[in-house]
Wavefront OBJ file of the C-alpha trace (Angstrom):
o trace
v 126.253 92.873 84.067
v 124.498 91.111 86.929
v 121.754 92.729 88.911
v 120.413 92.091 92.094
v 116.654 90.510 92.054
v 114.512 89.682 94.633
v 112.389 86.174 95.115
v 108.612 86.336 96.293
v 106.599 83.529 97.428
v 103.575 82.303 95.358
v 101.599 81.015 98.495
v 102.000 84.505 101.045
v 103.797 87.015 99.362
v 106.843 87.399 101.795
v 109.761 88.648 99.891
v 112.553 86.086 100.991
v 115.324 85.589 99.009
v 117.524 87.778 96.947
v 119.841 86.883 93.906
v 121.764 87.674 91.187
v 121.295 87.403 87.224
v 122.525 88.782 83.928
v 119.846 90.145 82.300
v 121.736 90.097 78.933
v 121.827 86.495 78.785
v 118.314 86.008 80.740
v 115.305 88.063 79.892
v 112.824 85.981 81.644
v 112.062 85.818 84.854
v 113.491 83.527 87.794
v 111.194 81.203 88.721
v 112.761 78.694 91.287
v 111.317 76.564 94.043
v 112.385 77.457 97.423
v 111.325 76.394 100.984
v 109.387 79.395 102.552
v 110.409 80.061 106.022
v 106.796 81.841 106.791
v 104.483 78.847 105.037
v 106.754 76.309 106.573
v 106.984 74.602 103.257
v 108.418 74.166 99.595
v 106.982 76.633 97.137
v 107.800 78.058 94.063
v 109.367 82.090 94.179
v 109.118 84.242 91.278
v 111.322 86.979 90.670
v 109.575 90.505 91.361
v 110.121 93.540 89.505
l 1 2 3 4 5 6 7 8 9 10 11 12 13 14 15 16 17 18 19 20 21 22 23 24 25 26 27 28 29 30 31 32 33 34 35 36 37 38 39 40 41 42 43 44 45 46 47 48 49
C-alpha cells in the first residue's frame, strides 16, 4: 500500500518533488534533504499533507 506524497521546501515553499511511501510501515513524515531548484541550494523537504 504505497501512496503518492509530495516534498515541500523549508526555505520557499515550492512544492518540488513527489514520492512514494507505505504508510503501514511509516507513520511519520518524510523529511529528506533535497537541492531546491528555486533557492538554488540544498535544503531539507518535508512531506506535506
Amino acid at each position: 500500500m504505497s501512496d503518492k506524497v509530495i516534498l515541500t521546501c523549508t526555505e520557499c515553499l515550492s512544492r518540488n518533488y513527489t514520492t512514494t511511501k507505505n504508510k503501514k510501515t511509516h507513520n511519520e513524515r518524510i523529511e529528506l534533504k533535497k537541492f531546491c531548484k528555486k533557492c538554488g541550494k540544498h535544503t531539507i523537504h518535508k512531506e506535506t499533507k
